[in-house]
N, C-alpha and C positions, 0 to 999 in steps of 0.2 A: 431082894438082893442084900446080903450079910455085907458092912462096913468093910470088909474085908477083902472082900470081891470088887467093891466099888474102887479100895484104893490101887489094888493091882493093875483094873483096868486102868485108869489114871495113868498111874508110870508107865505101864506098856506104851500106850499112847503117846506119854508124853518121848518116850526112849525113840517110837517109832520119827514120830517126828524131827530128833535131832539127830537121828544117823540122815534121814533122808533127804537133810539139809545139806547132805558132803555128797559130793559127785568126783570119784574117781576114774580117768581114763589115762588112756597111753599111748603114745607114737614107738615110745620105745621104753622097755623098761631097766633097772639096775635092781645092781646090788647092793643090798644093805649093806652102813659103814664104807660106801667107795668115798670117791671123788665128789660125784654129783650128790649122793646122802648127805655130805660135809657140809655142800655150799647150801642144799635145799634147809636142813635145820639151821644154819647162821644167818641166813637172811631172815627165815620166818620170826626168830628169837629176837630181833630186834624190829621188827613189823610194828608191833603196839608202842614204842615208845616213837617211831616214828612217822604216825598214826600222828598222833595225840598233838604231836612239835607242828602239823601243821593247822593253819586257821581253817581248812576247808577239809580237816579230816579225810584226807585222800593223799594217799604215797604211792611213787612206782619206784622198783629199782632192780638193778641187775647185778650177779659176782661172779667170779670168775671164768676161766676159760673153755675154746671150744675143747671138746663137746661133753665138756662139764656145765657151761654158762646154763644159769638158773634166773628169770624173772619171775619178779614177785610184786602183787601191788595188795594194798588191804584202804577198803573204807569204811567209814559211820555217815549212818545218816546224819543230812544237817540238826544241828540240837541235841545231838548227844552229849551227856555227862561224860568228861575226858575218861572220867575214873572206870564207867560203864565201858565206855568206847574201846579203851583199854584192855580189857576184863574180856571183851567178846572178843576181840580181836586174837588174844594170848589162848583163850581156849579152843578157838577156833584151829590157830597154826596147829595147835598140842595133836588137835584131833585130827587132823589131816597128816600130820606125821605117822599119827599110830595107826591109821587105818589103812591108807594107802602108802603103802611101806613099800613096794618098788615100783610103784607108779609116778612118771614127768610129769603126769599134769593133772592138777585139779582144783574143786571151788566149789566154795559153801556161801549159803547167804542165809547161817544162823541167825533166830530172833530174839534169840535171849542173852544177854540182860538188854542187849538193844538190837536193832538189825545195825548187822556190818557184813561187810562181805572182804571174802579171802582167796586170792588164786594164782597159784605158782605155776610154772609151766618149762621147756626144755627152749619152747622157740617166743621169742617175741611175740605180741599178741598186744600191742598197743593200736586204736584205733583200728583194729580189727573186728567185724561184726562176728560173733559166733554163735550160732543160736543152738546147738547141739553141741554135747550130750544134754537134754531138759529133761527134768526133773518135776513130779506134782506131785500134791497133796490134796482132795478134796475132803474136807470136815464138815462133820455138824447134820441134822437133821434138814428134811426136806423145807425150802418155803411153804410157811401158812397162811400166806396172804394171795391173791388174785395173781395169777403166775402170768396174765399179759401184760399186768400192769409193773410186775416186779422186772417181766423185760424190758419194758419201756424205760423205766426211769435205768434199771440198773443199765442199759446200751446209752441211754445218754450220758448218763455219767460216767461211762466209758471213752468215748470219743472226749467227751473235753477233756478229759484227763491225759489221752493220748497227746492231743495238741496242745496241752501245756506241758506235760512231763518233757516231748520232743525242741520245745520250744530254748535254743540255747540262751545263754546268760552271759553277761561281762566276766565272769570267772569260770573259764572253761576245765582250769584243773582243781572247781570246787566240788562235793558232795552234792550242791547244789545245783550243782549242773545235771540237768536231765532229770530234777526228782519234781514226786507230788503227791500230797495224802490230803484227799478228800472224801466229803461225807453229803449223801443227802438222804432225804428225807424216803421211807418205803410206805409209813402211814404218821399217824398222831403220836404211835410208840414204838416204832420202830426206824433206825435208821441204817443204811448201808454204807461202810467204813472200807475207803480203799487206798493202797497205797502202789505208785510205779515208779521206778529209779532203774536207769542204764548207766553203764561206766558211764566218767566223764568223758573219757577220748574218744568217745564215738561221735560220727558225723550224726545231726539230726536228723537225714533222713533214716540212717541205720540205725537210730533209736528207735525212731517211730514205727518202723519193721520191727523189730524185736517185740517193743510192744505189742504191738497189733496183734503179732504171731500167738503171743501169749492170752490175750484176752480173746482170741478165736477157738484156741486150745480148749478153754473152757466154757464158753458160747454154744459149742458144736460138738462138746460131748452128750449124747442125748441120754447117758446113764448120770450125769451128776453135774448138770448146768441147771438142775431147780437146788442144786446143793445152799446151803444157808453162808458157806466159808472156801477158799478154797486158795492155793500158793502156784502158783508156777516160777521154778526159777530157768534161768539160761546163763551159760559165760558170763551174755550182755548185758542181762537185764532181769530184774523179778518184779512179782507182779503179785499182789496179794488181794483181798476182798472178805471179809467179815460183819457179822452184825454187833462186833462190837471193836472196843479200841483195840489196837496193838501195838506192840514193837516202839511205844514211847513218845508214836510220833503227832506230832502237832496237826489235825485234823482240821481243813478248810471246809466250809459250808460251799457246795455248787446251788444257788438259789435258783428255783427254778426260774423264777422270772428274767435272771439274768437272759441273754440274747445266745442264740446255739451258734455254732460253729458257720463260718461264711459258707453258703453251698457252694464256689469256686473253690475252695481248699479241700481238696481229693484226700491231703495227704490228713487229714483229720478224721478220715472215716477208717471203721474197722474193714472194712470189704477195700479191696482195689479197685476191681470192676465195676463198672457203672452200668445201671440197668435201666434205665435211661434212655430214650431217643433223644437225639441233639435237637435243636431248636430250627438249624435247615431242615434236615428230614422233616420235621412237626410240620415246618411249612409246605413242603413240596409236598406233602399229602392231604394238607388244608387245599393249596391250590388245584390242587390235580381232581379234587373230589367239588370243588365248585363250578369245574370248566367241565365236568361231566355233567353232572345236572345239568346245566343252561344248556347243553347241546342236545339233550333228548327232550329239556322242554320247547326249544328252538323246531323240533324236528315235529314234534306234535304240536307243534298249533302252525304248522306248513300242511300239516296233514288237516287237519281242520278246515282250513281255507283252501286247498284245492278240492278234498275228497278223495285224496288218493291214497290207496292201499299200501304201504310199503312191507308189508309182506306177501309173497309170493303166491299166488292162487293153490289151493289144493287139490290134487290129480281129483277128479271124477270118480266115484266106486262102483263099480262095473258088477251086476248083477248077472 
């Protein structure tokens, strides 16, 4: 393959990847240059500096009237460089103006120069779960390593990741609320790089659903859950998985030794449903299968000691 071909692929790629970062929908649409055009570009144009003003990289805010009134919130992940944070946040609004140009609502969770995310909308949307319209991306070549073992480790590192990312903090209108990027090991040279963040205004159970929603997404696709890389975003929350670093962010080591998740904490698993007999049942059929035995050996060794037949004689065959 000519230099040439390799860099086009590249850009393609990379081009595909940052349209499909922006999610455009609608409850109702306008026209360009009205009312609502006015308020949706003045809020987004001061987004990144009011991004940046706070400690926890996380802004909401609303302007003016029905049924022009426009919400708008934009964050960075915890650790972001102001100046980066800034920069995604400003080219993010740029691209959501230019693309969705008469659409109320919509939301990107670009990864360059950091992950931030961005989403404007017609109606309030604070502490609302919204898991639709989702967006994915799956990248990269097939795993090359033992595909039970890259389930194993890659589903455990998933649930713990669910029950910490869900896990609220003392600063609930932080960046750091509902986030976490962790890594573990797949062999001696390879490792698995993952990151999961929901708005902060969501309740942790409705984090922990978004999450889960997402890492089943790609769990249960059976064309690219041996994929090496892969993104799902939502309104609520994204979700990303790579063999190597991303988006800047600060990677914790899940050590395997550490201790799994409580089996009481339901809400730490990726499945709802428990497959599972409860521990009555377990017993009532421990029980019920001891009390049977002892009564048919009870009945034979009655039958022992009298001699008696307890089954019925059989008719005569008649010649």
């Amino acid at each position: 393959m000519s230099l040439c071909s390799i860099l086009c692929f590249v850009l393609i790629s990379f081009h595909v990847a940052s349209v499909s970062a922006l999610v455009c929908w609608n409850n109702r649409v306008f026209t360009p240059n009205d009312t609502y055009d006015a308020n949706r570009r003045l809020i987004l144009s001061y987004l990144p500096s009011n991004v940046t003003a706070q400690n926890g990289l996380n802004y909401n805010s609303s302007i003016g009237q029905e049924p022009n009134r426009i919400y708008a919130t934009g964050m960075c992940i915890p650790g972001s460089d102001l100046v980066e944070c800034s920069e995604c946040i400003r080219t993010t609004s740029d691209a959501l103006i230019q693309r969705c140009q008469n659409r109320t609502e919509a939301y990107a969770w670009p990864h360059d120069p950091t992950l931030c995310y961005v989403r404007y909308s017609n109606t309030s949307f604070l502490g609302s779960l919204d898991l639709n319209p989702r967006a994915n991306l799956t990248n990269g070549a097939n795993v090359t390593s033992d595909l039970t073992e890259f389930r194993k480790i890659w589903e455990d590192l998933a649930v713990r990741m669910i029950d910490a990312a869900s896990t609220s903090n003392s600063t609930p209108s932080s960046s750091d609320n509902y986030y976490t990027a962790n890594t573990a090991a797949l062999n001696p040279f390879q490792e698995i790089y993952a990151l999961m963040q929901c708005t902060p205004d969501l309740s942790s159970s409705d984090c922990k659903t978004c999450l889960r929603e997402s890492v089943r997404h790609y769990r249960d696709r059976r064309c690219c859950n041996t994929r090496q890389g892969t993104r799902v975003w939502r309104p609520s929350c994204y979700f990303r998985m790579e063999m190597y670093t991303f988006s800047k962010a600060s990677f914790v080591n899940f050590s395997s030794a550490s201790p799994p998740p409580h089996a009481d904490d339901q809400g730490s698993k990726i499945n709802n449903d428990s497959k599972g007999l409860s521990a009555g049942i377990v017993v009532a059929i421990t029980v019920s299968t001891v009390v049977g035995v002892l009564i048919l050996f009870v009945l034979g060794y009655v039958q022992c000691l009298l001699g008696v037949d307890l089954h019925p004689p059989s008719r005569p065959i008649r010649h």
